[in-house]
N, C-alpha and C positions, 0 to 999 in steps of 0.2 A: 528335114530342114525347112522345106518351102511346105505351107499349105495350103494357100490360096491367093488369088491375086484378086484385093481387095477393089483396087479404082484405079480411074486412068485419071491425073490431074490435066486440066487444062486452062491454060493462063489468058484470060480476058480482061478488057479495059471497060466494058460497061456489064457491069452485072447482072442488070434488069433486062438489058437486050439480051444475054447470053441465057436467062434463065430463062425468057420469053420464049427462045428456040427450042429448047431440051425439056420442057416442060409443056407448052400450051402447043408448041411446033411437033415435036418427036411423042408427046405422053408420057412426059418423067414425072415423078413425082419429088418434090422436097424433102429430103431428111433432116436435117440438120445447117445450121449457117452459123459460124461463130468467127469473132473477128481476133487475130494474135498483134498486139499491140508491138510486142517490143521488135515482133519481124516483119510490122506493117504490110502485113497484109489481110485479108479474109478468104473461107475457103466453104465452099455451099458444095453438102452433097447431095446428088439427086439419085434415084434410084429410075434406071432405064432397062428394063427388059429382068429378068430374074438370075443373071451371073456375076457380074458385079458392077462398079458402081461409076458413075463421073463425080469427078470432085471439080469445082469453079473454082480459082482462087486469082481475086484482083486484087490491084494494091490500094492503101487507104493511107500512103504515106512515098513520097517521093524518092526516100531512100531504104529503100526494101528491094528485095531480091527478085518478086515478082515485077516490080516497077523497071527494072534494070534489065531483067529478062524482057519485057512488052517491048523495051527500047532498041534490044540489041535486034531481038527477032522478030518482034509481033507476036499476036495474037496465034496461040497453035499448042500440042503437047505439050507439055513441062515434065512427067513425069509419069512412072509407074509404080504403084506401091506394092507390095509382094506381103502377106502376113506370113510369119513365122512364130512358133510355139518359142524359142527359147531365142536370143536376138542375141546372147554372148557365145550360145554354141554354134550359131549361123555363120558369126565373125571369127570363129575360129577353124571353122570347115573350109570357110573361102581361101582363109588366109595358106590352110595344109594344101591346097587346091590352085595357088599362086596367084587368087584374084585379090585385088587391092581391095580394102574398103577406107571410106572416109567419113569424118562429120557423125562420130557415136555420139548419143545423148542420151541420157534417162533424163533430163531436167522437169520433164510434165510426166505429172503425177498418172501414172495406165498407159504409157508410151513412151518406148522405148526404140532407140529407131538407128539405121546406117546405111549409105550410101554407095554405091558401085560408079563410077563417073561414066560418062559417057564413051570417052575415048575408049575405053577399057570393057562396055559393053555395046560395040557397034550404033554407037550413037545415039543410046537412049539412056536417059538418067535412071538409075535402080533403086526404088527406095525400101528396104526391108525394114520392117516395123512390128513389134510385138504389141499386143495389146488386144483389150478384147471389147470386138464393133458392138454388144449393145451399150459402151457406158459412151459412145461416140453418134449414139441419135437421139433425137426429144424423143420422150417415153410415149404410149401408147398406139404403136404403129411399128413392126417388127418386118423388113422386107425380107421376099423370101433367099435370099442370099446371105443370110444373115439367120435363118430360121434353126441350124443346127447347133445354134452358141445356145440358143434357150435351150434345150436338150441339155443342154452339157450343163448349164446353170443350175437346173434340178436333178441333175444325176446325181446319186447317192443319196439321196432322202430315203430310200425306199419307200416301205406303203407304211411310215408314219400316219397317223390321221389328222388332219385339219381340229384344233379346238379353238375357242372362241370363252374366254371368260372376260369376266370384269377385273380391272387394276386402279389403284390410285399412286400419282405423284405428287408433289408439291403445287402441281395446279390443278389437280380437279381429277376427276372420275376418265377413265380413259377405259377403252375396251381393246383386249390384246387379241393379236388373231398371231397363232402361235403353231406352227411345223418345224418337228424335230427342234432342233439350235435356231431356227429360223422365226423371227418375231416382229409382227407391225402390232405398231401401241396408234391406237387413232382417240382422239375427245370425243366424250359421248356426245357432243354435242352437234360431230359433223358427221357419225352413223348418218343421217337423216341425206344426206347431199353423195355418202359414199354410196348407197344404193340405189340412187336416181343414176348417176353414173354409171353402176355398173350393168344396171337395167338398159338403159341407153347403147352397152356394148351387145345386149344379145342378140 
């Protein structure tokens, strides 16, 4: 049911001071920061040490859940996330198991997520979520806590072989780079930029 406990969230009111800390202060590095509008708030995660992760999440709107939290308690935990492989068979384990859950959602598209309350888990909020960490960081930078989702993303290819021809679309000459079912169409015209870049990673 559980597979990994992805990040500890924690709810601050200045973001730049907080990322100051856990970054330039502790040696975290940046993953990812993206702001949720309609729950007003925003949530930065950084990666600290190689087991999992801190997430930031301050608010960018007065009536949000973070904003309400900073007000009741301050600045401190908010939460723990837990990944799990299947997130309706989770809620039905807990539920044969008499623990309550609350707050199911699929609404976002790669996440799928429920809740344990606090009273009910010794006073820490439980957040169980399905989904998978790499479509939740900027591309090119994979932490190592996160390293066995790439595995799993190429498993099953076997030893297909990497080909490379040329295709056309409706707009011009493209060059396909194509494994098994698997296919990037790039313009010939930005080859020239794609192997400076990749030069740049060796």
């Amino acid at each position: 049911m559980i597979r990994r406990i992805d990040h500890i969230a924690i709810a601050v009111r200045d973001l730049e001071k907080a990322k100051a800390f856990f970054i330039e202060g502790l040696g975290g590095r940046q993953l990812c920061s993206m702001s949720l509008e309609p729950q007003q708030f925003r949530w930065t995660s950084i990666e600290l040490g190689s087991s999992c992760l801190i997430e930031l999440i301050d608010p960018i709107g007065r009536e949000g859940f973070v904003s309400r939290f900073l007000d009741r308690r301050g600045e401190g935990p908010h939460h723990i996330t837990i990944q799990v492989d299947d997130i309706h068979e989770t809620v039905r384990t807990l539920a044969e198991r008499g623990i309550e859950t609350f707050g199911f959602s699929d609404d976002v598209p790669g996440w799928k997520e429920c809740f344990i309350h606090p009273k009910n888990a010794h006073g820490v909020l439980l957040q169980f979520a399905e989904f998978n960490p790499l479509d939740w960081i900027e591309q090119g930078y994979v932490p190592e806590c996160y390293r066995e989702f790439v595995g799993k993303e190429c498993s099953g290819q076997g030893e297909e072989p990497v080909t490379v021809c040329r295709a056309r679309d409706g707009e011009g000459d493209e060059i396909e780079i194509r494994r098994g079912t698997l296919a990037l169409r790039i313009p010939r015209s930005e080859i020239g930029a794609l192997v400076r870049a990749l030069e740049s990673l060796r």
